[in-house]
N, C-alpha and C positions, 0 to 999 in steps of 0.2 A: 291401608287405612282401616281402621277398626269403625263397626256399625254404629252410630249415631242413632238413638231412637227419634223417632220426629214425636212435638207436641202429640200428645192424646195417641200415642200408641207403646206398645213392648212386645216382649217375646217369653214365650215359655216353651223351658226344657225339658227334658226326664231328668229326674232327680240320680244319677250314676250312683249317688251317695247315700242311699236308704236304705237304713238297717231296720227298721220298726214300721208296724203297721200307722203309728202315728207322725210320723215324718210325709211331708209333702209328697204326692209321685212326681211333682213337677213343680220347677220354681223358674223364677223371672224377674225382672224389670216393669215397670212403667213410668212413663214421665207423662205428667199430667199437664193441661194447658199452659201453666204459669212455666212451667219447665223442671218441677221438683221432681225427683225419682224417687218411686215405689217401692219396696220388694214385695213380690206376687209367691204364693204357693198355692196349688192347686191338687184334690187326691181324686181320685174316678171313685164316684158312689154307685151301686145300684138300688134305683127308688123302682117305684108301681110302672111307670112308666119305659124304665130302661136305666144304661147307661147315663150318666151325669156328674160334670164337674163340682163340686164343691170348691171356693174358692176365697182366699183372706190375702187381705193388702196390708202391711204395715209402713211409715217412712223407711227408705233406705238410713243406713245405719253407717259409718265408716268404718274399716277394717281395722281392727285391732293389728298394731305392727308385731310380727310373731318374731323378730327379729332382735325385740331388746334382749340383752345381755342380763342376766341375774347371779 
């Protein structure tokens, strides 16, 4: 059975797929209270203080079918 996020949580991966320093190091899921899902991207900044996320949510989006014929 594949992971189910529960209300008010997600998950974040390393991005396998970053070629530029402006691509996410790490992207994800969230589903929020009502049950809508997020997509999450996340890059590691260094500020004054140290390490830190940087981090932008926009709705999830549905997959484009790469499968039509043209």
């Amino acid at each position: 059975m594949a992971y189910e996020a529960k209300p008010n949580s997600g998950s974040l991966f390393k991005n396998e797929r970053k070629t530029s320093d402006k691509h996410p190091d790490y992207t994800g899921t969230w589903k929020d209270a009502d049950g809508k899902e997020w997509q999450l991207a996340a890059w590691v900044k260094e500020g004054k203080k140290g390490k830190f996320f940087s981090v932008s949510a926009s709705e999830k989006r549905a997959r484009q079918n790469d499968d039509i014929p043209f």
